[in-house]
N, C-alpha and C positions, 0 to 999 in steps of 0.2 A: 494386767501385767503381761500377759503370752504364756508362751512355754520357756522361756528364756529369759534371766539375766544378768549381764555383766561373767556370762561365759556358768553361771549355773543353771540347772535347770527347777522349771518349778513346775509343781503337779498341784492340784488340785483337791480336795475332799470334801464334798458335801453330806453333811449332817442330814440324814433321814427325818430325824426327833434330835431335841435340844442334850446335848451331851456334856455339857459344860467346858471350862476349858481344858483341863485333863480328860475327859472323853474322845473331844475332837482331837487333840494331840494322838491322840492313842490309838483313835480311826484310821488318821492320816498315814502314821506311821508304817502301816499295812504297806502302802503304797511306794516307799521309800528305800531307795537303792543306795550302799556304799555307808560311809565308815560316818556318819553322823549328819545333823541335820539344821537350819536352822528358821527360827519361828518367831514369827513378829504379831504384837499386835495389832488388829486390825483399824483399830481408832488413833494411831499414835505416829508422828511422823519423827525421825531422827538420821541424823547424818552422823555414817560413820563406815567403815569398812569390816567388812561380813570376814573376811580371810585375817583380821589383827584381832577379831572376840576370838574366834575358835584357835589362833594360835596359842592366844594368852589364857585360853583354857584349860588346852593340854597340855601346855607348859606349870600351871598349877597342879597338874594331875587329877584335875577333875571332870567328870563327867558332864557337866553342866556348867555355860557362863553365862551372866547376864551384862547386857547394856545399862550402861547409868548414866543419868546425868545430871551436873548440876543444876540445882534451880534456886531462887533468890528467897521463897519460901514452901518448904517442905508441908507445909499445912495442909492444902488440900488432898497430900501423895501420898506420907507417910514417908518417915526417912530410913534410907537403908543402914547398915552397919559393918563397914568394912574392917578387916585387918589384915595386914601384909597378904594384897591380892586376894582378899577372897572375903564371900559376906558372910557375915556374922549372924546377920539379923535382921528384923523389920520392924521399926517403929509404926506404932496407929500413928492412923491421920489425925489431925489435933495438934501437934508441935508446930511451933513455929522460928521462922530462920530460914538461913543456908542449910545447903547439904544437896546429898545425893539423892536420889529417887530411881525407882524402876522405870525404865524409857521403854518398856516390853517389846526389849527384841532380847532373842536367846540365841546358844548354839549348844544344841544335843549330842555327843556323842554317841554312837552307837553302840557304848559298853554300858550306857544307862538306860538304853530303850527297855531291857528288859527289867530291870530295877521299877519303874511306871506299875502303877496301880493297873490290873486288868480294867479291862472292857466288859462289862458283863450282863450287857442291858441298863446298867443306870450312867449316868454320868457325874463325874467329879473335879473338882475344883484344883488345877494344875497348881494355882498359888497356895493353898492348903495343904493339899498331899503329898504336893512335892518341892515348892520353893519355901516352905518355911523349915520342913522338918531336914532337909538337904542342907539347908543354910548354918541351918543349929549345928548341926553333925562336921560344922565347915568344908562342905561339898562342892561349894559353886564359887565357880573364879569369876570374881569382879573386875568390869572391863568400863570404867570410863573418860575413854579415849572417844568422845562425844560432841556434836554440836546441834543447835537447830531444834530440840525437843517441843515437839507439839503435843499435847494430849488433847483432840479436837473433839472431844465428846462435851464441849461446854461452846454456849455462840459465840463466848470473845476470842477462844482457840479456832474456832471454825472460820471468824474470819479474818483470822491472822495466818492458817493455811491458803485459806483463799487468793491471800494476798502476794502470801511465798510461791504461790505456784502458777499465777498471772501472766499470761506474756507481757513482756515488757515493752 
């Protein structure tokens, strides 16, 4: 990706040992300049703008927002559970239907970094530690102003990326 995009900058952190996903959150964070952050994952492709999650973040007053997006069946995702802007909850995978799903891109505010489980040689599970018990507490502003959602860690999403991102 560079050091650069779309006028942000982007830094790097490489994991020594496996730290899980709130580990590596919490490594990078070190690294990390100015009033909040924002974090994607890395198997998952979505269309949407990084400056309308984190307005409609702290417009909810919270610390933390996530990307959603609809999908035609929540089965394989797990569905998320909104109310008035903000999530509720996370259903297991298992349901089936419409609905929302986590499309894992975030935006951090910098009043939550230190709220984040230490770093303390082990590593921990960002979706555990801090997006379910956040979510309960209704912490996290739900943003699905979304399109485009790939979760490419399966071969028909892989080459359905493939295909989106082809010259033409």
């Amino acid at each position: 990706m560079g050091t650069s995009w779309r006028g942000m900058e982007v830094i790097y952190s490489v994991e020594q040992a496996p730290l899980g996903t709130g580990g590596a959150i919490r490594q990078a964070l070190a690294r990390v300049q100015g009033d909040g952050v924002h974090l994607a994952n890395g198997d998952t492709f979505l269309r949407y703008d990084p400056v309308s999650l984190e307005t409609a973040t702290r417009n909810q007053g919270c610390d933390l927002g996530i990307a959603l997006a609809e999908v035609d069946d929540v089965a394989r995702y797990g569905a998320i559970e909104v109310a008035s802007g903000r999530v509720m909850g996370f259903r297991e995978k298992g349901g089936h239907g419409p609905g929302l799903v986590n499309a894992g891109s975030y935006f951090l505010a910098a009043d939550g970094f230190e709220r984040l489980p230490s770093l303390d040689g082990a590593g921990w599970s960002f979706e555990e530690c801090v997006l379910r018990p956040w979510s309960e507490a209704g912490k996290v502003a739900a943003f699905d102003e979304t399109s485009d959602f790939i979760d490419i860690g399966v071969p028909e999403d892989y080459a359905r990326a493939q295909r989106l991102f082809s010259p033409r």
